[in-house]
N, C-alpha and C positions, 0 to 999 in steps of 0.2 A: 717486209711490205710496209712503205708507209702510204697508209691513203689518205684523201684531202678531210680535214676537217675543217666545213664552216661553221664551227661554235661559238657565238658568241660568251666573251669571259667575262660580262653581267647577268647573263643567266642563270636560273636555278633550278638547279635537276630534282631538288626536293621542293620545288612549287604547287607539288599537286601529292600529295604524300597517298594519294589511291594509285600512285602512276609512279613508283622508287623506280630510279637508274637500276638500269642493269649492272653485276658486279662483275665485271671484265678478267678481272685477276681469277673468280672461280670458275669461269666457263673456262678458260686454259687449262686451269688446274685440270679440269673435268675433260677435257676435251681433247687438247693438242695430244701428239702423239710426243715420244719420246726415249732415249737409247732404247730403255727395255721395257716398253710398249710400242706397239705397232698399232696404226690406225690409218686412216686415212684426213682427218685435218691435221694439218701441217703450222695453222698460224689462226686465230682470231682476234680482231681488232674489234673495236666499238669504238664508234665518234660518235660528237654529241647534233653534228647536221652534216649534212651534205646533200648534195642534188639529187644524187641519183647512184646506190650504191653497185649496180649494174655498168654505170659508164665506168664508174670508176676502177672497178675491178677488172673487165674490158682492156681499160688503157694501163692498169699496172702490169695482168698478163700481159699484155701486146710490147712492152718495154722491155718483161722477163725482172719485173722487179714482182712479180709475185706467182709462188710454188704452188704446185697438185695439192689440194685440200685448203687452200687458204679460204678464209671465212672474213667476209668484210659486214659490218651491222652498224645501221644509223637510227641514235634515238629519234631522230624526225628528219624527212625528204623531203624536199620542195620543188623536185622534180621528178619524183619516182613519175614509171613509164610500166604501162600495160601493154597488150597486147596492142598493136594500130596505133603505138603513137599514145594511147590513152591516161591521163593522167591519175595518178596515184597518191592523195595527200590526207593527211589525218594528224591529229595534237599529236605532240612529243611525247614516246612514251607510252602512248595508247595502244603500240600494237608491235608487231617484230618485223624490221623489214631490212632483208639482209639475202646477202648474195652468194655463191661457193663456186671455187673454181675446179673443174671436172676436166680429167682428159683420159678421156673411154679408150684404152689403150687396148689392141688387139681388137676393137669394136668396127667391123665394117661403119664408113660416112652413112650408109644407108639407114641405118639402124638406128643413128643417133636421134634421130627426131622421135625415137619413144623417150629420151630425158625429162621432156616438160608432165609425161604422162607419169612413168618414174617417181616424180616431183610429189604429184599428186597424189599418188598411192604411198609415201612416206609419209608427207603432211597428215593424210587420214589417218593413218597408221598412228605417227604420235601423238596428235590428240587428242584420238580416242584411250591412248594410255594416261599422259596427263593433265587435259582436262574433263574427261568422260563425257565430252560431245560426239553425238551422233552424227557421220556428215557424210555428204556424197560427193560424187564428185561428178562435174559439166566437164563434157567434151568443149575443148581441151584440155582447158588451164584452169577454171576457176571448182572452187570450193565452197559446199553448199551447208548451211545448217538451218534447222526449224527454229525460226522464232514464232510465235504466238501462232501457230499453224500454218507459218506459213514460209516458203522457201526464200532464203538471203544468202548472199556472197559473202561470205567470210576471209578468203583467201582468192589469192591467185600466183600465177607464174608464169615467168617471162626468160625463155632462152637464147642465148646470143652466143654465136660464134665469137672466140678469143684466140685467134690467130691459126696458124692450119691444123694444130694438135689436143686445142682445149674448148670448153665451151664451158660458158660464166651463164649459171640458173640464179634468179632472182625470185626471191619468195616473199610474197606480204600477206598479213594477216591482224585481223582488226581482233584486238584482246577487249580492252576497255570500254569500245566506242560505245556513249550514250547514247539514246534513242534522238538528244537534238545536237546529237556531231553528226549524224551519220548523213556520208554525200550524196546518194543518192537512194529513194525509196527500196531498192532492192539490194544494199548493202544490210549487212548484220553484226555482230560482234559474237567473242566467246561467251563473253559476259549477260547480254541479251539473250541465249542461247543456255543460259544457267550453267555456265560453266563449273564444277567444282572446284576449281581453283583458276586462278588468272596470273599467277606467279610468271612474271615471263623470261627466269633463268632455269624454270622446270621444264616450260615449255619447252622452249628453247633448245636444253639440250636435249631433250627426249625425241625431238624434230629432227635433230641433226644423228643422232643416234640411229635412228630410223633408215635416212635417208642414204649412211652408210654401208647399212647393212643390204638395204635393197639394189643400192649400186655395185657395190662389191659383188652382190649373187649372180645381178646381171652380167657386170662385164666378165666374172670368173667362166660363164658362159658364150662368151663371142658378141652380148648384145642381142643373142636371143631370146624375144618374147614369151615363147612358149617353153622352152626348157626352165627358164629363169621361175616359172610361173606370174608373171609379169601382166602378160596378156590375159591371163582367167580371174587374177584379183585384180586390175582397174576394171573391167567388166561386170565384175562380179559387186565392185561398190559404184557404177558409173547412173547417176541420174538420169542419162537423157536418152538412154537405152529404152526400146516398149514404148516411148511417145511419139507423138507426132510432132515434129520439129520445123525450122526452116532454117538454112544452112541461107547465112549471107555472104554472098564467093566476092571476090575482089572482081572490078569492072561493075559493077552494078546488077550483077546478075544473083539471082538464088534459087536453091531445089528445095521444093516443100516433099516429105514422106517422113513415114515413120522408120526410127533409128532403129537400126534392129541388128549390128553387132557392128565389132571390131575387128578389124582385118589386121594381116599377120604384118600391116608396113607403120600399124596403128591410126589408121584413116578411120571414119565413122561409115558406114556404109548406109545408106536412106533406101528404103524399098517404096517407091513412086507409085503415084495413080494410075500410071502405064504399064507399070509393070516391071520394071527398070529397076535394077540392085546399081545405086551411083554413090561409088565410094568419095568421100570428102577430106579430103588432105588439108585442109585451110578456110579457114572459114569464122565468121559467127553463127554462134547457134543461138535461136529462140526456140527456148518450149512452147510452144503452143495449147498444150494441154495433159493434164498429169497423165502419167502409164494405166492404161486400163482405162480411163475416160472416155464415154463416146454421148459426151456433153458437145458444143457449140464449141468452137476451138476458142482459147481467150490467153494471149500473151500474159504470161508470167514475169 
C-alpha cells in the first residue's frame, strides 16, 4: 500500500511536544499480522497530511493496491469528511484519524450497514480501556463524552463502499483539542474529558484491537446482530435511546418522537405523537431533551 502523502519536508512533528508523532515502526510491531500470528491488520501506514484518509484508501482498494486489514492514519486532514459531506479538521497531531479496510466476507450486503454501528461499539470499547472515558454513543456514528456536565462529540465515523467486496470505515477522534481549537460548541476532546492518558499509540492500538475483535465475532457469525451480541451492546451504551429526538431525513423532511429501540437492520425506531413505531435508516438525529426529562424540549 502506498498512500498519498502531502507532508510538507519543512515541518516539524515535534513543534508542539504535548502532541509527539506517532511511532509508525511500533504500531506494526504491535499490530500487523504475520507468518506465525494471525490477525486481521495486514499493513499500517502513517503520513504526515493528506486530505482525506477515507478517499484515499477508497481509491488504493478500488486499484487493489491495498489488502483486508490495511490501516491508513494521517497526522492531520484537510479534507476529512463526515457524515453529508461535513467537514472534519483539527491541528496536527491533536487527535487519530485514520481509516481500515474491511471485507465482511460471508456477511449478507444487508447486514453491512451495522459496520459504522460496529465502529462505535469498538471505539467505546477502547477508550474506556485506554483512556478511562465514559462515553456513549449517537445514533449513528458519533461519540459522546461529558465535558463540564455537559454532552460533546468526541469521535465519529464514516463508511464507504470500496469496490463490490470491501468497505473502507473511517474514524476521527479529538485526543488533545483545547477548549480554543474546538470547531464547533458541541465538539469535546479526551483531554477536556480528563482523559487518563492521551498517548495516542495506546489509544490507538487498543482502538484497533477492539475493533478486531468485534468484527471477527460479528462476521464469524454471518453479520448477525443479535447472535454476535452486537445489537444489545450498541443499545445497551446508545445515548439517544429513552429521549425525545428529531430524526432530520434527506428531502427536507423529519420525524419528531421518542427513540426507543434498535431494530434487528440497526434503524433507530421513533415512537410518534400518533402513535406510529417509524423506523429510521438515515438521518440526523437531534436530542432534544435528556432521557427521563419532561422539562421544555431544548436542543443539545
Amino acid at each position: 500500500m502506498t498512500p498519498r502523502d502531502d507532508s510538507d519536508a519543512n515541518s516539524n512533528p515535534w513543534s508542539d511536544l504535548d502532541r509527539p508523532p506517532l511511532n509508525a515502526v511500533a504500531l506494526r510491531r504491535a499490530l500487523v499480522r504475520d507468518g506465525g500470528r494471525g490477525g486481521l491488520w495486514s499493513d499500517v501506514q502513517v503520513v504526515a497530511r493528506t486530505g482525506s484518509t477515507n478517499s484515499d484508501l477508497v481509491a488504493l482498494a478500488v486499484d487493489g493496491r491495498a489488502a483486508e486489514g490495511a490501516v491508513l492514519i494521517a497526522e492531520e486532514q484537510d479534507a476529512g469528511r463526515g457524515r453529508l459531506d461535513r467537514q472534519w479538521t483539527a491541528p496536527a497531531r491533536s487527535g487519530l484519524f485514520f481509516s481500515v479496510l474491511l471485507k465482511p466476507t460471508g456477511v449478507p450486503v444487508e447486514r453491512w450497514g451495522w459496520l459504522p454501528l460496529l465502529a462505535g461499539v469498538a471505539m467505546a470499547t477502547g477508550l474506556s480501556r485506554s483512556a478511562g472515558v465514559d462515553t456513549a454513543l449517537k445514533w449513528p456514528n458519533d461519540l459522546l463524552v461529558t465535558v463540564e456536565g455537559q454532552e460533546r462529540k468526541v469521535g465519529g465515523i464514516l463508511a464507504e463502499r470500496a469496490g463490490a467486496d470491501a468497505v473502507v470505515v473511517g474514524i476521527g477522534i479529538n485526543v488533545t483539542l483545547r477548549a480554543d481549537e474546538l470547531p464547533v460548541p458541541g465538539a469535546g476532546s479526551l483531554a477536556l474529558a480528563g482523559a487518563v492518558t492521551t498517548d495516542r499509540d495506546t489509544i490507538l492500538r487498543t482502538v484497533l484491537r477492539s475493533l478486531e475483535q468485534w468484527f471477527e465475532k460479528w462476521r464469524s457469525v454471518g453479520g448477525d446482530p443479535a447472535a454476535s451480541g452486537l445489537q444489545d451492546t450498541y443499545a445497551a451504551g446508545c445515548a439517544t435511546l429513552g429521549r425525545e429526538v428529531r430524526a432530520e431525513l434527506p428531502g427536507d423532511k423529519s420525524i419528531t418522537g421518542e427513540a426507543v429501540a434498535l431494530d434487528g437492520d440497526g434503524r433507530l425506531v421513533l415512537a410518534t405523537a400518533e402513535g406510529v413505531q417509524q423506523p429510521v435508516g438515515a438521518g440526523d438525529i437531534v436530542h432534544l431533551r435528556p432521557a427521563g426529562s419532561t422539562g421544555s424540549p431544548g436542543s443539545e
